[in-house]
Structures are given as structure tokens and as C-alpha cells.
C-alpha positions in Angstrom: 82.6 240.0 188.8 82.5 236.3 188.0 79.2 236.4 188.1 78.9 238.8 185.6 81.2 237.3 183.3 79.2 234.5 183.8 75.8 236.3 182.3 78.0 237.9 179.6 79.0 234.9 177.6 75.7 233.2 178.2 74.3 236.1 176.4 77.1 236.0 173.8 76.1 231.7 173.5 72.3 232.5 172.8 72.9 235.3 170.8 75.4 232.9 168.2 73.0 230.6 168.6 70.2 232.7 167.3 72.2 233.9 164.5 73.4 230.5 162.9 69.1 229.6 163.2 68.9 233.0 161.4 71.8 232.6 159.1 70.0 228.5 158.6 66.4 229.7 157.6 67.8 232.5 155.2 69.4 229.9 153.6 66.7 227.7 153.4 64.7 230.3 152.2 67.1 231.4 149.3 67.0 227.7 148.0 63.4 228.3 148.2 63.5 231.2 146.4 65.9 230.4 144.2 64.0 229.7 140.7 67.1 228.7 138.9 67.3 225.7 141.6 63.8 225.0 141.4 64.1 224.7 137.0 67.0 222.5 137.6 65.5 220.2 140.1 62.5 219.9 137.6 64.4 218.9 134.8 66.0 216.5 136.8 62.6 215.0 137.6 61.4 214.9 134.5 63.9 213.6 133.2 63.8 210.3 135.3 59.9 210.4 134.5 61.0 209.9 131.0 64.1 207.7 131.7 61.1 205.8 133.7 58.6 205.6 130.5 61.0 204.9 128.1 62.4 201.8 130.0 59.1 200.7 130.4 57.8 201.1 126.9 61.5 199.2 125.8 60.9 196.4 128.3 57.2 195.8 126.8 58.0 196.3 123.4 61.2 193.8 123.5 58.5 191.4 125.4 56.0 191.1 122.5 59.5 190.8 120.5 60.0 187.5 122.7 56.4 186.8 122.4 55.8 186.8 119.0 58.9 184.6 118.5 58.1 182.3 121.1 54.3 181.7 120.0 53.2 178.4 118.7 53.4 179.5 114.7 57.2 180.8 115.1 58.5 178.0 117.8 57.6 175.5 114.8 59.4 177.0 112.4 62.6 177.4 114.9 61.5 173.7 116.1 61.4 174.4 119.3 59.2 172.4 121.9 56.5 173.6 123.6 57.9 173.2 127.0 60.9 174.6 126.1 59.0 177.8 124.2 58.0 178.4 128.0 61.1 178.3 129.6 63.0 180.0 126.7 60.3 182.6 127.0 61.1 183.2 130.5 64.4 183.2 130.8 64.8 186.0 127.6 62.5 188.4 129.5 64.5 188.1 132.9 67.1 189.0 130.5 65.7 192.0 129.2 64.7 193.2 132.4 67.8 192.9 134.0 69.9 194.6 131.1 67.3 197.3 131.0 66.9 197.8 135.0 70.7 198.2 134.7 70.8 201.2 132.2 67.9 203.0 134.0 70.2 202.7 137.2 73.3 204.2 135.5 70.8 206.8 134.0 69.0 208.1 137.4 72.6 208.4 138.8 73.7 210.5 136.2 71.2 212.5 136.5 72.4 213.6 139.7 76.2 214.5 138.3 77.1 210.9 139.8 81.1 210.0 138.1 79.8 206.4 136.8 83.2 205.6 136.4 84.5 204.9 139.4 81.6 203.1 140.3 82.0 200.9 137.0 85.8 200.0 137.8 84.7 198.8 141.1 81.9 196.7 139.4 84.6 195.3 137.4 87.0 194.5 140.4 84.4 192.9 142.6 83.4 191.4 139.6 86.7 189.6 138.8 87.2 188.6 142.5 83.9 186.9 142.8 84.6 185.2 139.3 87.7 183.9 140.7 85.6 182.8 144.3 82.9 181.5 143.0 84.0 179.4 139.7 81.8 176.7 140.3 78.8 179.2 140.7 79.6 180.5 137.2 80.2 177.2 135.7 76.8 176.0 137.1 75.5 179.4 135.2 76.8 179.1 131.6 75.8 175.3 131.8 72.3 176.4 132.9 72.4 178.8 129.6 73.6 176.2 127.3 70.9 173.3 129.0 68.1 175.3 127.8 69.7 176.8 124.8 70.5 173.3 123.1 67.2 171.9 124.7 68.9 168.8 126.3 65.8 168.3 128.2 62.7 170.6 129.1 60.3 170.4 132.2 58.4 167.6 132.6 60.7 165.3 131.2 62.0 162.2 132.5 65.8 162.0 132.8 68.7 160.3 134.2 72.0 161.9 135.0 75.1 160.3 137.0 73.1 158.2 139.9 70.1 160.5 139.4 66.7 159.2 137.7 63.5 161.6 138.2 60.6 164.4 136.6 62.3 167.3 135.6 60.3 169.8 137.9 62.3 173.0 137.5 65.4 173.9 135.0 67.4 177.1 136.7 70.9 178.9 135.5 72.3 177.9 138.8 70.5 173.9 139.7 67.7 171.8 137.7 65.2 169.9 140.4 64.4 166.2 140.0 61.5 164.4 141.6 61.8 160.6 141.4 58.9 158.4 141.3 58.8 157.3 144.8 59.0 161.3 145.8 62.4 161.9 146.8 63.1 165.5 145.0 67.0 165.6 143.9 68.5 169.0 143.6 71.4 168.7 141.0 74.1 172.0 139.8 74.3 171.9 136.2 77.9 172.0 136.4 77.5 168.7 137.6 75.5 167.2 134.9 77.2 165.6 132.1 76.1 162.5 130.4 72.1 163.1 130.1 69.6 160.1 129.4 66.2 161.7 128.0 63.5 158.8 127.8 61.1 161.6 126.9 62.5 163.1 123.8 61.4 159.2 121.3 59.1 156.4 121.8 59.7 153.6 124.2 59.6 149.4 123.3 58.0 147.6 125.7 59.3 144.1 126.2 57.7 141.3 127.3 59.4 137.6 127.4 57.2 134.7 128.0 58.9 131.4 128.7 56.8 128.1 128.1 57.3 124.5 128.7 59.6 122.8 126.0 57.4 120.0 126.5 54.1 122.1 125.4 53.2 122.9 121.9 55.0 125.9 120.6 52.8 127.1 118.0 49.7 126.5 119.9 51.0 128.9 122.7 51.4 131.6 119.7 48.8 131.4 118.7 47.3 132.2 122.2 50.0 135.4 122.4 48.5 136.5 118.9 45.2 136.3 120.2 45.9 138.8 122.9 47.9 141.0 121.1 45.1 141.5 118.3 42.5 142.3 120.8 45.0 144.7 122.6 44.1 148.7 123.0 46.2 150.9 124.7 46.0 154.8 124.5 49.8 155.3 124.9 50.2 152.3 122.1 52.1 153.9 119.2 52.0 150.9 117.0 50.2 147.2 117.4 52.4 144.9 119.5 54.3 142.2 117.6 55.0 138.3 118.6 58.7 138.5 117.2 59.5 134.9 117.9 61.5 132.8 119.8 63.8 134.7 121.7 66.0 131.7 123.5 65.8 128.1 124.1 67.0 126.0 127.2 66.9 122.7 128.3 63.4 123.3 129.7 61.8 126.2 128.6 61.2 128.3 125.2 61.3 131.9 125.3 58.6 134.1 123.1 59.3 137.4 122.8 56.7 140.5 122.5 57.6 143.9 121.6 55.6 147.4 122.1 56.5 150.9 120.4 54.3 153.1 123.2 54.7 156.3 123.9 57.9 158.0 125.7 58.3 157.1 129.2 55.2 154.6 129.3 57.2 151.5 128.6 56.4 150.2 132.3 52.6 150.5 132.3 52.1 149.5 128.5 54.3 146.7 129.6 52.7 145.8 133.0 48.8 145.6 130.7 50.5 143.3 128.5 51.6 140.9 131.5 48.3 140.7 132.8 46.2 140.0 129.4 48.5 137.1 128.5 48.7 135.9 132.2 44.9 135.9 131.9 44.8 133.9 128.2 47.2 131.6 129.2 45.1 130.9 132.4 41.9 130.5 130.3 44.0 128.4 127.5 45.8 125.9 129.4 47.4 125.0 133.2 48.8 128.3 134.1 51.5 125.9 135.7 53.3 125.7 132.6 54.1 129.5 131.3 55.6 131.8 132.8 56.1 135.6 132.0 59.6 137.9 132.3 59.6 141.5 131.2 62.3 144.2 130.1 61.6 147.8 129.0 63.7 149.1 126.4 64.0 153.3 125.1 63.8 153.7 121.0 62.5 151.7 118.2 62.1 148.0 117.4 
């Protein structure tokens, strides 16, 4: 008898189990069947289709917007740089594609009877607890807005900020990326950067001081500085180079003093030519033993 009780409810286990595999297929094969569910699930696909188009027909059309604003005619008459038309550029079509990615998002979910609203209250909460984590990540952010909004400096430029001197090489929201001219690259968060130095934005001076002899003949040694200056070519030279004079007096020596309006940030080379050529005048003028040459390198105008 156990035995038979035994076969009984094995029996009884297949058969179940052959009915829910029945019951599963029928039902598969009423959602098959099922026209109205076929309709819906259409619309719903081409719905996103569209949802699709549309967001990519926005996100080109708003990109010529930025385009045509950005192009060399326009960015004059906003005076804008070129460098910075670039970066301005960029950062307004991330922009647009984030705001626009966004709404498709909130779109396709609807679409599939998704209640945005809790999902948006969440957003807001986790929103306001990594504001409150993370302060110094947004202040580095807006900072990063306002650095290329107000153009304080654009790539390429040479700038100094805090202990930092360097090439800008990259301007972020979150860091801007220094290279310095021995080839250390300094990665700085524009929160941190305050007081900016730009030597690229206005011409440079060039300075160069020549001390001679107070025993020599002053005017003779002019006239050997005008000599070199007159002669001088430079391709960064923004106006002639100009003998203003003498610059100080000591018990020993007379200082002359020559100034350079060259182009921004080539104050050092302009003023490196200008050593050698009256190095090499004073050499073919007189002893060599009795001049000597001292520079400095000055930003703006004479």
C-alpha cells in the first residue's frame, strides 16, 4: 500500500506540473494573440523612435545655434577670443547634450507608465546630500563656469596663480592643467585659484640694463647701443627698441637703460637677442672689459 501511494502522488506531481507548462504557454500565447497588446507595445516604440529623432534633430539644431554664434564673424562682435570661442563652444554643446539626454530619459520612462515623481524627489535628496559632501567639488564647478565665462585666461596662455607659473594646457569645470617651462605639469582646482597673473592677454617690455665704466665716455657708448638698436629685427618686436637713458649712477659704473614693447610672453627671448647684439658691439667697439650687461623683463607698456 505505501508503495502505491507512492506512485499515486508522483502521478498527481507530473500531472500539476504538466498543467502549470499548459496553463504557461496558453498564456504566452494569449499575449501573442492579443492584438490590443501588440498596438500598445507599437505605440510605445514608436513613440521612443520619435522621442529619439526629435532629440537628435534638437541637439543638432541648438549646435549650429552655438555654431553660428561662436564662428569668427559673431565672436568679434561679442569680442570674444579665438581660443576662448573654442572652449566656449565646447563647453555649451556638453551643455545641450546633457539637458537634452536628460529629458529623453524622463521621456522613455514615461513611456512605460514609470511615476517620475518619486524618482525626481530622490534626485533631489541625493542631490542635496552630495551638495552638502562635496562643497568643495561644487565650488571648483561654478569657478570653472565663471573662468571661462569672464575669459580670465584661455588655453595656451601663460599664467601664474598662488606659487604656480605654467602653459595653460587644459581649462575644466572641476581643475585647469598647467605645464611649466621646464615640464613639470601642475594640476590646480579652480576653487583654488584666486589672484590670476595673465602675461598673455598685452604686450611685454623687454628690459635690458647696461652698466659701463664711469671712467669711459658716456655718449660714445650710446652711440654704440643706438647703433645696435637701429639695426635690430625681431619678428615678435612690437615697436623699435629705445636707449631711454641713464638709468642709475654709482661710484664706478653708469647704468643705460634699453626698453622693448615685444609681443606677450616673449619678453625673455626678445630680451636674451638684445644681450647678445650689444655684447657683440661693445666687443667690436672697445675692451669688452669695461661694460657689462644686466637684464629685467617687465609685463605692459613703456
Amino acid at each position: 500500500m505505501p508503495l502505491a501511494d507512492d506512485e499515486v502522488s508522483i502521478d498527481q506531481m507530473i500531472d500539476h506540473n504538466v498543467n502549470l507548462w499548459q496553463q504557461f504557454v496558453d498564456d504566452i500565447w494569449d499575449s501573442i494573440s492579443d492584438t490590443a497588446l501588440w498596438i500598445s507595445v507599437v505605440k510605445v516604440v514608436l513613440r521612443i523612435i520619435m522621442f529619439l529623432i526629435i532629440s537628435g534633430i534638437a541637439k543638432k539644431l541648438m549646435y549650429r545655434v552655438i555654431d553660428h554664434f561662436m564662428h569668427p564673424k559673431s565672436s568679434k562682435r561679442l569680442k570674444l577670443r579665438p581660443r576662448r570661442v573654442q572652449t566656449v563652444g565646447k563647453l555649451l554643446k556638453n551643455t545641450v547634450s546633457y539637458i537634452v539626454n536628460f529629458i529623453l530619459i524622463l521621456l522613455i520612462l514615461g513611456e512605460f507608465d514609470i511615476n517620475l515623481a518619486p524618482l525626481l524627489a530622490g534626485a533631489g535628496v541625493i542631490g542635496l546630500a552630495i551638495g552638502f559632501g562635496a562643497q568643495s567639488l561644487v565650488k571648483d564647478v561654478i569657478t570653472g563656469f565663471f573662468i571661462i565665462l569672464e575669459d580670465h585666461f584661455s588655453v595656451g596662455d601663460v599664467i601664474e596663480t598662488g606659487k604656480f607659473k605654467g602653459t595653460v594646457e587644459l581649462i575644466g569645470l572641476r581643475a585647469t592643467r598647467l605645464r611649466s617651462w621646464t615640464g613639470e605639469v601642475y594640476v590646480i582646482p579652480n576653487g583654488s585659484i584666486t589672484d590670476v597673473t595673465n602675461y598673455s592677454v598685452n604686450n611685454s617690455l623687454a628690459v635690458v640694463d647696461v652698466s659701463i665704466a664711469a671712467t669711459e665716455q658716456l655718449e660714445q657708448a650710446m652711440e654704440v647701443v643706438r647703433g645696435v638698436l637701429s639695426r635690430f629685427e625681431d619678428a615678435n618686436l612690437v615697436m623699435p627698441p629705445e636707449l631711454l637713458g641713464v638709468q642709475a649712477m654709482t661710484g664706478s659704473d653708469v647704468t643705460l637703460r634699453i626698453t622693448a614693447v615685444c609681443k606677450p610672453n616673449s619678453q625673455a627671448a626678445m630680451s636674451r637677442r638684445l644681450f647678445a647684439e650689444i655684447k657683440k658691439a661693445f666687443e667690436s667697439a672697445r675692451d669688452p672689459r669695461y661694460y657689462s650687461i644686466a637684464s629685467a623683463e617687465r609685463m605692459g607698456g613703456a
